[in-house]
PQR file with spaces between the fields and no chain letter, atoms N, CA, C, O and H, PARSE charges and radii, in Angstrom:
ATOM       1  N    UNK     1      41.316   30.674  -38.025 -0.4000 1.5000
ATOM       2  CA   UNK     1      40.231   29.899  -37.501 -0.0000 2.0000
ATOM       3  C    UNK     1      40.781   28.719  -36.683  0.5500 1.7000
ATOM       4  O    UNK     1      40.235   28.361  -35.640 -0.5500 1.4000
ATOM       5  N    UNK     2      41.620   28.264  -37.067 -0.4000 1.5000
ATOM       6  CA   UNK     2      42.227   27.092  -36.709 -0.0000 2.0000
ATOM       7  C    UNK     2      42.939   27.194  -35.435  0.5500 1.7000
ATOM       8  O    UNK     2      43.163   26.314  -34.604 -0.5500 1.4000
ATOM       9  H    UNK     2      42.064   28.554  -37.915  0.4000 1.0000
ATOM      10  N    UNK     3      43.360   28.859  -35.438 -0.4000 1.5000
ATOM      11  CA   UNK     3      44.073   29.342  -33.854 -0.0000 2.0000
ATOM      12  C    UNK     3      43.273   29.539  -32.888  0.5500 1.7000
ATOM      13  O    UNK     3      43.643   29.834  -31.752 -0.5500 1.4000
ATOM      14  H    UNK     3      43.178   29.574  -36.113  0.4000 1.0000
ATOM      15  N    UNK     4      41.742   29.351  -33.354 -0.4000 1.5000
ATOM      16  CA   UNK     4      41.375   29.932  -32.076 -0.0000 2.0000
ATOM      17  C    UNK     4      40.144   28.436  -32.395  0.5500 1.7000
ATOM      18  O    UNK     4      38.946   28.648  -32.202 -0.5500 1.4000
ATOM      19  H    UNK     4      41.441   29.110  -34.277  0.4000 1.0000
ATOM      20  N    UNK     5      40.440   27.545  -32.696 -0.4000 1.5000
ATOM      21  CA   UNK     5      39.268   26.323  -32.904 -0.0000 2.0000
ATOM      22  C    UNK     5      38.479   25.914  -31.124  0.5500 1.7000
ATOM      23  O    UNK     5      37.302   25.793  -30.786 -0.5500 1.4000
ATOM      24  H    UNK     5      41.413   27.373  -32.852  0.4000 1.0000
ATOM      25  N    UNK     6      39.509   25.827  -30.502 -0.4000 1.5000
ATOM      26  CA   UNK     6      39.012   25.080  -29.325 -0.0000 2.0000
ATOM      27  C    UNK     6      38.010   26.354  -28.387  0.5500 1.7000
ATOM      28  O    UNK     6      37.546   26.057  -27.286 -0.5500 1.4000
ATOM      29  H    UNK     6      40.466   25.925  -30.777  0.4000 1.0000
ATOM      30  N    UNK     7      37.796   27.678  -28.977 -0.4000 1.5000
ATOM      31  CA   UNK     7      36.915   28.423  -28.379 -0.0000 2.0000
ATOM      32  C    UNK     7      35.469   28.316  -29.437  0.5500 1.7000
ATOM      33  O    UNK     7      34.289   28.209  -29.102 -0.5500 1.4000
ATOM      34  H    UNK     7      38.173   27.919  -29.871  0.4000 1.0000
ATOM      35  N    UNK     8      36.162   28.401  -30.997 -0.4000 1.5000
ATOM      36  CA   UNK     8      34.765   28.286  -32.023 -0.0000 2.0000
ATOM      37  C    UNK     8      34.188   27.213  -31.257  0.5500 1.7000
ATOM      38  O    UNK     8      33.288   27.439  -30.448 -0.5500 1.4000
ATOM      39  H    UNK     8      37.120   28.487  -31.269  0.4000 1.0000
ATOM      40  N    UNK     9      34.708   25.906  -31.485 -0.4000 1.5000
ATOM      41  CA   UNK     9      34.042   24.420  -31.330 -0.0000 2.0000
ATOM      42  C    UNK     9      33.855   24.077  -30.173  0.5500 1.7000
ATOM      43  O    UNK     9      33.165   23.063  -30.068 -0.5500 1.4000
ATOM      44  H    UNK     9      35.439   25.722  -32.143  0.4000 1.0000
ATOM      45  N    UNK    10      34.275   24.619  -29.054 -0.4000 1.5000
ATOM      46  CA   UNK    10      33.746   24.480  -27.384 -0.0000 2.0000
ATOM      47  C    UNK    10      32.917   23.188  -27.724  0.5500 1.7000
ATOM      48  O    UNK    10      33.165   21.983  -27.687 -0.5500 1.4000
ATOM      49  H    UNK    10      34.835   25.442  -29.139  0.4000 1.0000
ATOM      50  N    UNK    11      31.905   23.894  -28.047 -0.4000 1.5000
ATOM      51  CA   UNK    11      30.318   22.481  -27.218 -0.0000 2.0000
ATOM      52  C    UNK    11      30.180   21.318  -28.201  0.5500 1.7000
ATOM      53  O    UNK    11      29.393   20.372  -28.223 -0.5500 1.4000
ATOM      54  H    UNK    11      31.703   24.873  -28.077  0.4000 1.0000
ATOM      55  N    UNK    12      31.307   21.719  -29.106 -0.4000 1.5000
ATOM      56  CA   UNK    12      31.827   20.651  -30.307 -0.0000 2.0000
ATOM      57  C    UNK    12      32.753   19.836  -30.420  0.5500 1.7000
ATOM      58  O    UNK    12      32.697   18.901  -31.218 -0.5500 1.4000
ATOM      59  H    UNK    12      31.947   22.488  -29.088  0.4000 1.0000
ATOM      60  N    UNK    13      33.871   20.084  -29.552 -0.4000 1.5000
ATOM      61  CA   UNK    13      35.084   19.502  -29.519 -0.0000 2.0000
ATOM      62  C    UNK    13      35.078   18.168  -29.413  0.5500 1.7000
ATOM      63  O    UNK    13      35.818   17.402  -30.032 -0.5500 1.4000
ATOM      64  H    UNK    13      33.917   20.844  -28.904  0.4000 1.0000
ATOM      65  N    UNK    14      34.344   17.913  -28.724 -0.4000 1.5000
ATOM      66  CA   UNK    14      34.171   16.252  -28.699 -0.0000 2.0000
ATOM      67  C    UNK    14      33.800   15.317  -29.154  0.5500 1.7000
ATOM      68  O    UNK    14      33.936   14.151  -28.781 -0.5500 1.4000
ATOM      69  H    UNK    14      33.743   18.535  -28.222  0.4000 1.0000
ATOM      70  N    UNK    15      33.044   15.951  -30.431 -0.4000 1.5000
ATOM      71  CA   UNK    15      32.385   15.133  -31.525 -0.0000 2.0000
ATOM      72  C    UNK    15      33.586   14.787  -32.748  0.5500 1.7000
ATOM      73  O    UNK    15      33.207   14.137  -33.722 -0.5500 1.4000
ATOM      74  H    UNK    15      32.934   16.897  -30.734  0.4000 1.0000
ATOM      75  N    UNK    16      34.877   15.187  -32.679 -0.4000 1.5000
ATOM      76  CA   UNK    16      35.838   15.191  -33.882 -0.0000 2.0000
ATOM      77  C    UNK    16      36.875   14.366  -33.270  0.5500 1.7000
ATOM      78  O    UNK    16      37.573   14.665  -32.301 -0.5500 1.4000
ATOM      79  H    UNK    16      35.184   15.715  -31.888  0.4000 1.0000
ATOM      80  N    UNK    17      36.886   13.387  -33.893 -0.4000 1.5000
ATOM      81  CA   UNK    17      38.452   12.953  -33.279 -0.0000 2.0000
ATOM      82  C    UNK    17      39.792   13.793  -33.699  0.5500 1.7000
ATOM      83  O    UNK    17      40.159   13.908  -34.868 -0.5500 1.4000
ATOM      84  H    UNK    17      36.318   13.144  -34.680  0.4000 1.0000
ATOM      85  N    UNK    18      40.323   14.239  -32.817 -0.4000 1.5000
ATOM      86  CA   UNK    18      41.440   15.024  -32.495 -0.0000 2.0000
ATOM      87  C    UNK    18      40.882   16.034  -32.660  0.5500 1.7000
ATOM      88  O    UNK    18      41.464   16.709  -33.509 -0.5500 1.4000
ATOM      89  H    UNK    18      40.024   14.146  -31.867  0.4000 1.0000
ATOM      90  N    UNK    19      39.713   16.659  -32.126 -0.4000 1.5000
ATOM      91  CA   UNK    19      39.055   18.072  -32.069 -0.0000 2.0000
ATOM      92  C    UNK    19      39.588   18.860  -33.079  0.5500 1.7000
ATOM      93  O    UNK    19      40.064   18.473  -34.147 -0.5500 1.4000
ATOM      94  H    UNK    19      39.241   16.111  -31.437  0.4000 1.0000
ATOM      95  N    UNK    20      39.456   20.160  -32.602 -0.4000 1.5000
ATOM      96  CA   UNK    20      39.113   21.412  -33.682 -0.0000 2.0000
ATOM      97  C    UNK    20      40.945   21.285  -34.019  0.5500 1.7000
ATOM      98  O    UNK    20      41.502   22.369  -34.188 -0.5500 1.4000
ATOM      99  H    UNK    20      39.070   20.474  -31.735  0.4000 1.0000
ATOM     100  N    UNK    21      41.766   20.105  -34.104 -0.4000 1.5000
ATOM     101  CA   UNK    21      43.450   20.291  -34.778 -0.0000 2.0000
ATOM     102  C    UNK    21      43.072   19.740  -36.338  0.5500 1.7000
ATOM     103  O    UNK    21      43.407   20.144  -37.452 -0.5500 1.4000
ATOM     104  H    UNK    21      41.314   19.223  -33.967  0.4000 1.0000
ATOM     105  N    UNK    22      41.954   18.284  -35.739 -0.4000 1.5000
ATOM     106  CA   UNK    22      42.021   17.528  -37.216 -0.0000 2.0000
ATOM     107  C    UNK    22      40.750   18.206  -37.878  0.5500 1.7000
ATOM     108  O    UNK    22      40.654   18.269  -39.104 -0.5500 1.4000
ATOM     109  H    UNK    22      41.682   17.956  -34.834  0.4000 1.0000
ATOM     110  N    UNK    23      39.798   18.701  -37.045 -0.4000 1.5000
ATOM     111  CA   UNK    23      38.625   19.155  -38.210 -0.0000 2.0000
ATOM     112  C    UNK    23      39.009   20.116  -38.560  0.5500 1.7000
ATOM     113  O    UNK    23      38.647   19.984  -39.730 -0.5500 1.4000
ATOM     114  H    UNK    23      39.876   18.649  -36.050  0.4000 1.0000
ATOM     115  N    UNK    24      39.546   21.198  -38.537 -0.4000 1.5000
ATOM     116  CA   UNK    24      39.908   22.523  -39.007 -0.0000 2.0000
ATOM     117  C    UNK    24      41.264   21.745  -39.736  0.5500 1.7000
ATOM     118  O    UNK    24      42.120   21.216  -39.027 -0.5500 1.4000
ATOM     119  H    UNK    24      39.839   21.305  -37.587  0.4000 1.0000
ATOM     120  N    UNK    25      41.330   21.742  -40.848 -0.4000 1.5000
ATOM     121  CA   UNK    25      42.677   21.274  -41.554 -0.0000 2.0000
ATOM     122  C    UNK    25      43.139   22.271  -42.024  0.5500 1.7000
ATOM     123  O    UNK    25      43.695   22.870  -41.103 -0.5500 1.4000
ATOM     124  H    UNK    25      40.635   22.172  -41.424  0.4000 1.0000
ATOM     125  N    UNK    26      43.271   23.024  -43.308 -0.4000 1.5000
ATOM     126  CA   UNK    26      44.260   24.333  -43.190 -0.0000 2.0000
ATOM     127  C    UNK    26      43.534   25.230  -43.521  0.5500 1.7000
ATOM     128  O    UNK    26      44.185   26.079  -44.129 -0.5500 1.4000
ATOM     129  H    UNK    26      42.818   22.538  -44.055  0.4000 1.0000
ATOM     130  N    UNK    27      42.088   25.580  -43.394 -0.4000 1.5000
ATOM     131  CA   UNK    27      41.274   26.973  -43.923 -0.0000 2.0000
ATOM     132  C    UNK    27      42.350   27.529  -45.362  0.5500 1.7000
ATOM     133  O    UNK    27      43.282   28.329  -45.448 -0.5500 1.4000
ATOM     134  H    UNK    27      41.559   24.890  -42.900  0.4000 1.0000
ATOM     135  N    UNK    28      41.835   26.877  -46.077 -0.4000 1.5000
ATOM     136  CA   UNK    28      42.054   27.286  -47.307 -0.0000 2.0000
ATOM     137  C    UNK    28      40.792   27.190  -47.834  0.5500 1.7000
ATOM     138  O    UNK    28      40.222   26.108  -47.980 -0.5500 1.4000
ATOM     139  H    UNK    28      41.078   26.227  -46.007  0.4000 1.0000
ATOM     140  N    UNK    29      40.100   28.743  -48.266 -0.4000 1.5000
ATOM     141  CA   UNK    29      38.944   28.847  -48.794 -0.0000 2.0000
ATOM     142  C    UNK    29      39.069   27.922  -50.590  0.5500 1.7000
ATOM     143  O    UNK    29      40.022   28.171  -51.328 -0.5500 1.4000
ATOM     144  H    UNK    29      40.563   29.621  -48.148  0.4000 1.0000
ATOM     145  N    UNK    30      38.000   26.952  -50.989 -0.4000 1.5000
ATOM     146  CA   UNK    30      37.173   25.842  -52.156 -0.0000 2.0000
ATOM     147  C    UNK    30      38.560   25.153  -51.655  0.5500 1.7000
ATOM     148  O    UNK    30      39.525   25.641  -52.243 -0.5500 1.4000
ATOM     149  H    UNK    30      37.226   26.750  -50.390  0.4000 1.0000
ATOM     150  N    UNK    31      38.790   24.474  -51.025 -0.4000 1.5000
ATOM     151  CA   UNK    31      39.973   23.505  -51.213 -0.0000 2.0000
ATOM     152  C    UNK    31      39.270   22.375  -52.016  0.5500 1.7000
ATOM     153  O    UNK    31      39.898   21.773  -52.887 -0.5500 1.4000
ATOM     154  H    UNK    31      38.007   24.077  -50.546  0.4000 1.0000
ATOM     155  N    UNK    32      37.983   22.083  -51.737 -0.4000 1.5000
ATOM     156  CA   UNK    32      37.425   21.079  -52.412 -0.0000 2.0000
ATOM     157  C    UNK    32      37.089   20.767  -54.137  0.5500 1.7000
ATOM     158  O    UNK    32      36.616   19.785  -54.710 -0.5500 1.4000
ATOM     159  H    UNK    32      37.473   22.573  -51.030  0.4000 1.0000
ATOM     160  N    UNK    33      37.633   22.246  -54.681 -0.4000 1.5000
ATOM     161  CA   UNK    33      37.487   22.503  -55.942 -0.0000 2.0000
ATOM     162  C    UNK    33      37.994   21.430  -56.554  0.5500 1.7000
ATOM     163  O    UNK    33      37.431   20.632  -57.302 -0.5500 1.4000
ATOM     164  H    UNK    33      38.017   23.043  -54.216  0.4000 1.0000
ATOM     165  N    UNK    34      39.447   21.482  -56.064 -0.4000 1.5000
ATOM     166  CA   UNK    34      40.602   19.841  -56.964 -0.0000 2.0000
ATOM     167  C    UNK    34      39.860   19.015  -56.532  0.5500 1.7000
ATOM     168  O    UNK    34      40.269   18.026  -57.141 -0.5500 1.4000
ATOM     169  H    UNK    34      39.905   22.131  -55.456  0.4000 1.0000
ATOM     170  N    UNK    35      38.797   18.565  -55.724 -0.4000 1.5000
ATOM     171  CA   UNK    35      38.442   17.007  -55.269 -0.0000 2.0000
ATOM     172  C    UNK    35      37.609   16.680  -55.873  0.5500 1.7000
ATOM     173  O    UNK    35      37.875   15.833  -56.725 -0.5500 1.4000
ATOM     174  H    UNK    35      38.464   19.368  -55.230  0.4000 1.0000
ATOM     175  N    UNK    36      36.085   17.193  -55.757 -0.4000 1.5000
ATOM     176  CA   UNK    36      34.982   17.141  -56.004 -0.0000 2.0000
ATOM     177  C    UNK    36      35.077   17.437  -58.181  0.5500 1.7000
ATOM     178  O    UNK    36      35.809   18.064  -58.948 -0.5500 1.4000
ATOM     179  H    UNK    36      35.868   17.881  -55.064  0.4000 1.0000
ATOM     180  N    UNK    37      34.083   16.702  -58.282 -0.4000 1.5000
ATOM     181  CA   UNK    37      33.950   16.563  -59.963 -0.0000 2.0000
ATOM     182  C    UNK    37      32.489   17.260  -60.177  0.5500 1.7000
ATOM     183  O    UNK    37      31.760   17.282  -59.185 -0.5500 1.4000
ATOM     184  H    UNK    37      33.489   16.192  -57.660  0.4000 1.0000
ATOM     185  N    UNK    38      31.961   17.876  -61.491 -0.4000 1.5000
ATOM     186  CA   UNK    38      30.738   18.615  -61.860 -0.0000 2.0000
ATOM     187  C    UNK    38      29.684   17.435  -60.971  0.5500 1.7000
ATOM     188  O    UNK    38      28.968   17.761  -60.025 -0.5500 1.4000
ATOM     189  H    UNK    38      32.553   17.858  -62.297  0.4000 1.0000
ATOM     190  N    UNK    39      29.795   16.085  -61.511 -0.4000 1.5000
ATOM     191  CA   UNK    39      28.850   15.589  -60.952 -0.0000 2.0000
ATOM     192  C    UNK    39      28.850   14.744  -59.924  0.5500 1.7000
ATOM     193  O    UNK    39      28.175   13.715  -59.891 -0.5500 1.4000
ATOM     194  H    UNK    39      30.378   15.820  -62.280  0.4000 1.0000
ATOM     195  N    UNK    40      29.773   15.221  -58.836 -0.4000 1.5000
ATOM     196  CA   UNK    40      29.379   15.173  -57.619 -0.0000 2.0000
ATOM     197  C    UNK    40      28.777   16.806  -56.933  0.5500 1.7000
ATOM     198  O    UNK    40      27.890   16.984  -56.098 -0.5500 1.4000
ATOM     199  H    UNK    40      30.322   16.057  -58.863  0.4000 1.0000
ATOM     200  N    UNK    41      29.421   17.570  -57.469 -0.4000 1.5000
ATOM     201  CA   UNK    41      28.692   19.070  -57.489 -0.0000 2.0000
ATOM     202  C    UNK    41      27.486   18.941  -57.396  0.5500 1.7000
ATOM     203  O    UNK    41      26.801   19.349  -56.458 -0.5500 1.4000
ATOM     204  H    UNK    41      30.142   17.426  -58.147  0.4000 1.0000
ATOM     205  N    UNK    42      27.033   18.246  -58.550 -0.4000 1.5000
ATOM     206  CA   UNK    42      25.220   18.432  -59.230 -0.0000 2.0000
ATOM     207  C    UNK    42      24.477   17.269  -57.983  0.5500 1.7000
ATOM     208  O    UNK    42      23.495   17.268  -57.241 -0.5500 1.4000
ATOM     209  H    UNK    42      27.590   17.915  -59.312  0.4000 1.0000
ATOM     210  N    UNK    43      25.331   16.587  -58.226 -0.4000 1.5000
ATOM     211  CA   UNK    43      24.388   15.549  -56.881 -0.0000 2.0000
ATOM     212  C    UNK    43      24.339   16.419  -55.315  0.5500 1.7000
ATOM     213  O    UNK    43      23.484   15.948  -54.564 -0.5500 1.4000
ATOM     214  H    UNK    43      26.128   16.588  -58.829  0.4000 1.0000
ATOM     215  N    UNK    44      24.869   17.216  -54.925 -0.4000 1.5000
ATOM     216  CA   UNK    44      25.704   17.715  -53.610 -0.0000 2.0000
ATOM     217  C    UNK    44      23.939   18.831  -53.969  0.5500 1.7000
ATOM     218  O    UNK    44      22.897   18.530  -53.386 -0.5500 1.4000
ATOM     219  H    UNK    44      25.563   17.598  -55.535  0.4000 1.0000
ATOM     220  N    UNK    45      24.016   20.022  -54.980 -0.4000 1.5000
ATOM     221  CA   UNK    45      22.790   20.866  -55.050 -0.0000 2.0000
ATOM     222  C    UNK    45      21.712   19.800  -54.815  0.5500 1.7000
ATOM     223  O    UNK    45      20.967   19.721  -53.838 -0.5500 1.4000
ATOM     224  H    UNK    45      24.862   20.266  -55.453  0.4000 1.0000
ATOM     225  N    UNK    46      21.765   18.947  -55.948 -0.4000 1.5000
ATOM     226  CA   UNK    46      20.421   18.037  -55.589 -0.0000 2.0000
ATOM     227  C    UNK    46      20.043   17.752  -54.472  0.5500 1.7000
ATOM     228  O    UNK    46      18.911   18.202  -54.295 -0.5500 1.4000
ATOM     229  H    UNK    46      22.370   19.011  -56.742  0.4000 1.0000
ATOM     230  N    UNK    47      20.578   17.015  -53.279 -0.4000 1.5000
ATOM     231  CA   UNK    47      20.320   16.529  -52.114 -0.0000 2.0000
ATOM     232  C    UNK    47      19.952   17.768  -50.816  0.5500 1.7000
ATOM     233  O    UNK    47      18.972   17.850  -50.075 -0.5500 1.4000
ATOM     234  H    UNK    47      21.498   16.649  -53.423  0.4000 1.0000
ATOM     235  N    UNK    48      21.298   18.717  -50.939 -0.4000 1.5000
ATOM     236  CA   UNK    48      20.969   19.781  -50.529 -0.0000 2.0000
ATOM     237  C    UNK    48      19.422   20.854  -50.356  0.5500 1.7000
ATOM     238  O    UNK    48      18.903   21.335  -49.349 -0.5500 1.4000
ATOM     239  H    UNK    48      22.093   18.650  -51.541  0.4000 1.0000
ATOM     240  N    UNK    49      18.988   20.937  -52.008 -0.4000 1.5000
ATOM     241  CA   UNK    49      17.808   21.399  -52.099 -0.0000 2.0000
ATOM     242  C    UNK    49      16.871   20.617  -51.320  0.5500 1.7000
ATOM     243  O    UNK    49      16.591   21.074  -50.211 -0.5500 1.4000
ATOM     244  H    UNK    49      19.410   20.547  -52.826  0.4000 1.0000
ATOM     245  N    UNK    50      16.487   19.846  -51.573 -0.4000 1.5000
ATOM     246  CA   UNK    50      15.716   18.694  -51.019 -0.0000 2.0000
ATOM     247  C    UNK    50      15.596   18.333  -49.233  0.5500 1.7000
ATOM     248  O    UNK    50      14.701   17.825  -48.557 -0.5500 1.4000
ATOM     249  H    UNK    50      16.714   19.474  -52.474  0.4000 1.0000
ATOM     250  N    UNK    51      17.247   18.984  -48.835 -0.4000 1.5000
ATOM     251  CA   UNK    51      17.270   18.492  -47.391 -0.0000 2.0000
ATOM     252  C    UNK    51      17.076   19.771  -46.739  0.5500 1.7000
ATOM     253  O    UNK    51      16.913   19.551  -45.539 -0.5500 1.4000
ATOM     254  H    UNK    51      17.974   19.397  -49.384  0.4000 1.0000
ATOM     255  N    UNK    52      17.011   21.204  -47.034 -0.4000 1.5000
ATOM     256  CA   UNK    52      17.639   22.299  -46.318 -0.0000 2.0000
ATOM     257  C    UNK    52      16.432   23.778  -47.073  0.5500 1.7000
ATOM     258  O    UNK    52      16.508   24.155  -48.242 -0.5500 1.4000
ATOM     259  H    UNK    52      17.143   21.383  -48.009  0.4000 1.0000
ATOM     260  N    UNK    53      16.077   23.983  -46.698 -0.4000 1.5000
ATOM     261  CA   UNK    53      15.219   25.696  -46.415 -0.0000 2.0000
ATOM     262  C    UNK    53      16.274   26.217  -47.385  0.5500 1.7000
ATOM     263  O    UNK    53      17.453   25.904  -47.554 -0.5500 1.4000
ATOM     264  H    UNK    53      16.015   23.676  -45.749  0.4000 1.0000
ATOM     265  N    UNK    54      15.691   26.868  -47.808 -0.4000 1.5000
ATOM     266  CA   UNK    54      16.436   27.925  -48.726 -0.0000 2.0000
ATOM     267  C    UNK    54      17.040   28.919  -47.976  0.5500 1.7000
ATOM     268  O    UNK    54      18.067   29.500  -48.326 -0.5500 1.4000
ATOM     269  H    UNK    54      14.734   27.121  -47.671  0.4000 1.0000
ATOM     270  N    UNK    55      16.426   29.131  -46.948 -0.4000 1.5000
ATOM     271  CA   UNK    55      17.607   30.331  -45.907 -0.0000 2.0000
ATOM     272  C    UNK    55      18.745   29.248  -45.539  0.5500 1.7000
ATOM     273  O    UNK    55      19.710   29.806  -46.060 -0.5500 1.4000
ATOM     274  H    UNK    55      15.592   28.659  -46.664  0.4000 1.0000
ATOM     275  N    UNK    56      19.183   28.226  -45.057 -0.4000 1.5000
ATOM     276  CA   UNK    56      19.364   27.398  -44.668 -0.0000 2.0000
ATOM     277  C    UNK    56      20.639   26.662  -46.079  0.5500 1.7000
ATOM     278  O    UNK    56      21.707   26.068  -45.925 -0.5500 1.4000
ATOM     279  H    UNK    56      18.399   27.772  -44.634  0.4000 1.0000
ATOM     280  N    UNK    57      20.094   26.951  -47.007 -0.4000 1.5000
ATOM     281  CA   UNK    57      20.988   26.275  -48.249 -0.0000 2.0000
ATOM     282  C    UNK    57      21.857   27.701  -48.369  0.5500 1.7000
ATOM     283  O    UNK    57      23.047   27.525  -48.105 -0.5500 1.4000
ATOM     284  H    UNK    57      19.227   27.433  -47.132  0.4000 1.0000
ATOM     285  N    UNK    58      21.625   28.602  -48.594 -0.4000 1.5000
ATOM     286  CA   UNK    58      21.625   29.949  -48.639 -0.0000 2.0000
ATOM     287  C    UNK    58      23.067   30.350  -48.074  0.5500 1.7000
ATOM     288  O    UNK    58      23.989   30.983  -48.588 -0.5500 1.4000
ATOM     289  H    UNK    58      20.659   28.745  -48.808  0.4000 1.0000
ATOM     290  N    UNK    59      22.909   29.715  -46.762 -0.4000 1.5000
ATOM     291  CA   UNK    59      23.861   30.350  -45.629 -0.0000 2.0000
ATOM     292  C    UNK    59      25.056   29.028  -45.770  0.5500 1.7000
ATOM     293  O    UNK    59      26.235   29.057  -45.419 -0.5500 1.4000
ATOM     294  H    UNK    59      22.160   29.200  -46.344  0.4000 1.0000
ATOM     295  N    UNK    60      24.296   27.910  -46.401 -0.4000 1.5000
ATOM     296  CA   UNK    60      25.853   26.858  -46.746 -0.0000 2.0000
ATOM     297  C    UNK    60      26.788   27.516  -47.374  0.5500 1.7000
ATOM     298  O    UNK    60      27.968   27.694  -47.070 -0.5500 1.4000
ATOM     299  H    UNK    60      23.338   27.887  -46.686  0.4000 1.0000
ATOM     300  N    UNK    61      25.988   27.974  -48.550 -0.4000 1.5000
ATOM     301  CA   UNK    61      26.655   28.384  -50.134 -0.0000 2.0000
ATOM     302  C    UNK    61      27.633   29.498  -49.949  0.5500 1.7000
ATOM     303  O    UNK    61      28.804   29.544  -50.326 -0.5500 1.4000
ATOM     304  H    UNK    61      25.030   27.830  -48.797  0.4000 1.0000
ATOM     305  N    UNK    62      26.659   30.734  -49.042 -0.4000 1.5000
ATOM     306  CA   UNK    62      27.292   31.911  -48.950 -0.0000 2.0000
ATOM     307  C    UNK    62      27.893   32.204  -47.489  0.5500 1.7000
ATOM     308  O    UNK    62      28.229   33.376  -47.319 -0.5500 1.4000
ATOM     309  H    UNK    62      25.708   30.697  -48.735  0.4000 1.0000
ATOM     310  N    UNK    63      28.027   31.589  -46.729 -0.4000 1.5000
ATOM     311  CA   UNK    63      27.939   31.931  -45.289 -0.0000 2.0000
ATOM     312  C    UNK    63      27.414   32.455  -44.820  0.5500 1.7000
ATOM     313  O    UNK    63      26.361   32.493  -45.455 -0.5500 1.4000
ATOM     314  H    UNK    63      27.754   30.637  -46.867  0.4000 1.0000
ATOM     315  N    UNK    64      27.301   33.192  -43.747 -0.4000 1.5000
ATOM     316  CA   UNK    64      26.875   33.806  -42.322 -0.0000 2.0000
ATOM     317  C    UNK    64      26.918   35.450  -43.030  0.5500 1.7000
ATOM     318  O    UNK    64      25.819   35.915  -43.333 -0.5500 1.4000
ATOM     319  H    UNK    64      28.156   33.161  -43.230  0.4000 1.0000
ATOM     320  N    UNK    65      28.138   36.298  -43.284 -0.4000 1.5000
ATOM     321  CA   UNK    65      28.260   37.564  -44.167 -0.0000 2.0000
ATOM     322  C    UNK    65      27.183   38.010  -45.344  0.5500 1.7000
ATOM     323  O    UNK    65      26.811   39.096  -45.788 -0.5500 1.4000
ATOM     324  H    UNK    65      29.030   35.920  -43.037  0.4000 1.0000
ATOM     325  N    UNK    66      26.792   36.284  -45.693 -0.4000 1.5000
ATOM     326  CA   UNK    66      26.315   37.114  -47.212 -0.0000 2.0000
ATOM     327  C    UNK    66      24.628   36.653  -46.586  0.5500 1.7000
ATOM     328  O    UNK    66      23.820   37.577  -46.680 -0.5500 1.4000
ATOM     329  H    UNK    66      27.094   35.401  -45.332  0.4000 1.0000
ATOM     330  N    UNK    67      24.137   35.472  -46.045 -0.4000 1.5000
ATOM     331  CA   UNK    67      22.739   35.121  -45.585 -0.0000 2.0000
ATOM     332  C    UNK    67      22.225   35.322  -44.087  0.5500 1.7000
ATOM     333  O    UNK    67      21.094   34.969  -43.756 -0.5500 1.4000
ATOM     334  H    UNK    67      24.793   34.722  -45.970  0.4000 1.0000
ATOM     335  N    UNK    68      23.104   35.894  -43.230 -0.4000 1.5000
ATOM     336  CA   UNK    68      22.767   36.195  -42.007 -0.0000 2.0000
ATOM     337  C    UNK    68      23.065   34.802  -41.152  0.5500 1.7000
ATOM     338  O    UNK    68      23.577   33.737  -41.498 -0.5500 1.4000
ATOM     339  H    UNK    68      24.023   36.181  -43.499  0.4000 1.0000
ATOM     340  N    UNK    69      22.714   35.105  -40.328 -0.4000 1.5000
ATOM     341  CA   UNK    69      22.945   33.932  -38.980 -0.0000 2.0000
ATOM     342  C    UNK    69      21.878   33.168  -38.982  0.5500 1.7000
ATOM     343  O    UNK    69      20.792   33.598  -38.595 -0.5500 1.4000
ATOM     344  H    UNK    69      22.298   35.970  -40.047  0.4000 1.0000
ATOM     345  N    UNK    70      22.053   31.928  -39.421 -0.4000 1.5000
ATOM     346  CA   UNK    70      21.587   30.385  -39.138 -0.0000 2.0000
ATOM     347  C    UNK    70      20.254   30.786  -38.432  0.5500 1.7000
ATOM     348  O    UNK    70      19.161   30.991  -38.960 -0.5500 1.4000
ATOM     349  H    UNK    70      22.936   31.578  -39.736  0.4000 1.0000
ATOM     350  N    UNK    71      20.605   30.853  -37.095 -0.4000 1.5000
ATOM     351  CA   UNK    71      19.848   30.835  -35.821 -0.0000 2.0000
ATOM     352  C    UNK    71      18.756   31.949  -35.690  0.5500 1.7000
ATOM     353  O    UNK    71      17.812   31.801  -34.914 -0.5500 1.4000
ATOM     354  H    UNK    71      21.492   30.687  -36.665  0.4000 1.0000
ATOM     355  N    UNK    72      18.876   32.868  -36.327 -0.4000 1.5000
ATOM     356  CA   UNK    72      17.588   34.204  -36.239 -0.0000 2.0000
ATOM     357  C    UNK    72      17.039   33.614  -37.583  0.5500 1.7000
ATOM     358  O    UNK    72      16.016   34.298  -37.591 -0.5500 1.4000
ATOM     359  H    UNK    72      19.643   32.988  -36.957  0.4000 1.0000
ATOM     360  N    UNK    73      16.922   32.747  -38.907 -0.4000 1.5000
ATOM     361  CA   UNK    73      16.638   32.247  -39.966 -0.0000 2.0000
ATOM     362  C    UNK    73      15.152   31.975  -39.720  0.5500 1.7000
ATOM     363  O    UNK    73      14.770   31.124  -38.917 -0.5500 1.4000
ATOM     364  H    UNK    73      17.754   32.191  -38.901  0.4000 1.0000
ATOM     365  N    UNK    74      14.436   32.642  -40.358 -0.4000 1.5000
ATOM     366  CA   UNK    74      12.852   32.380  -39.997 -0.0000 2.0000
ATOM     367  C    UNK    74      12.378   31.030  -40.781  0.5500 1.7000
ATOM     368  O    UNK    74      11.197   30.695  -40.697 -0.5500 1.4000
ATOM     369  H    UNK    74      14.746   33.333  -41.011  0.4000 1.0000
ATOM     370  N    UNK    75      13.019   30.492  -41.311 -0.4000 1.5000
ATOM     371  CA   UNK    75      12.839   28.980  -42.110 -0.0000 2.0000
ATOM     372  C    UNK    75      13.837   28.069  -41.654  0.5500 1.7000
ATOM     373  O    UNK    75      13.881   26.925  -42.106 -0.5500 1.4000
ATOM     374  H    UNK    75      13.979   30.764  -41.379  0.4000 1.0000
């Protein structure tokens, strides 16, 4: 992902300081597992539910493979 960032993030690149080198850090799928604690977890669902469509929370949790594409999302 990280090799090919500056084509993913095109119309994005400019919103990251040091573009798609520093936002893409090493695609290591849950890296956040060691960071994050149960209850920042439980707060993270909480806010989530509350802010995001269930197609929409759906496609955070599981990606694009398991909830379809964002953008055709009828909610």
């Amino acid at each position: 992902m990280k090799r090919n960032g500056a084509q993913i993030l095109a119309k994005l690149e400019h919103l990251f300081r040091g573009g798609h080198e520093t936002f893409l850090h090493q695609g290591t799928n849950e890296r956040w597992r060691d960071v994050l604690t149960e209850a920042d977890l439980a707060l993270y669902e909480k806010h989530a539910h509350s802010a995001l469509s269930l197609g929409l929370f759906d496609w955070l949790r599981n990606g694009r493979r398991v909830a379809g594409d964002p953008v055709s999302m009828p909610d």
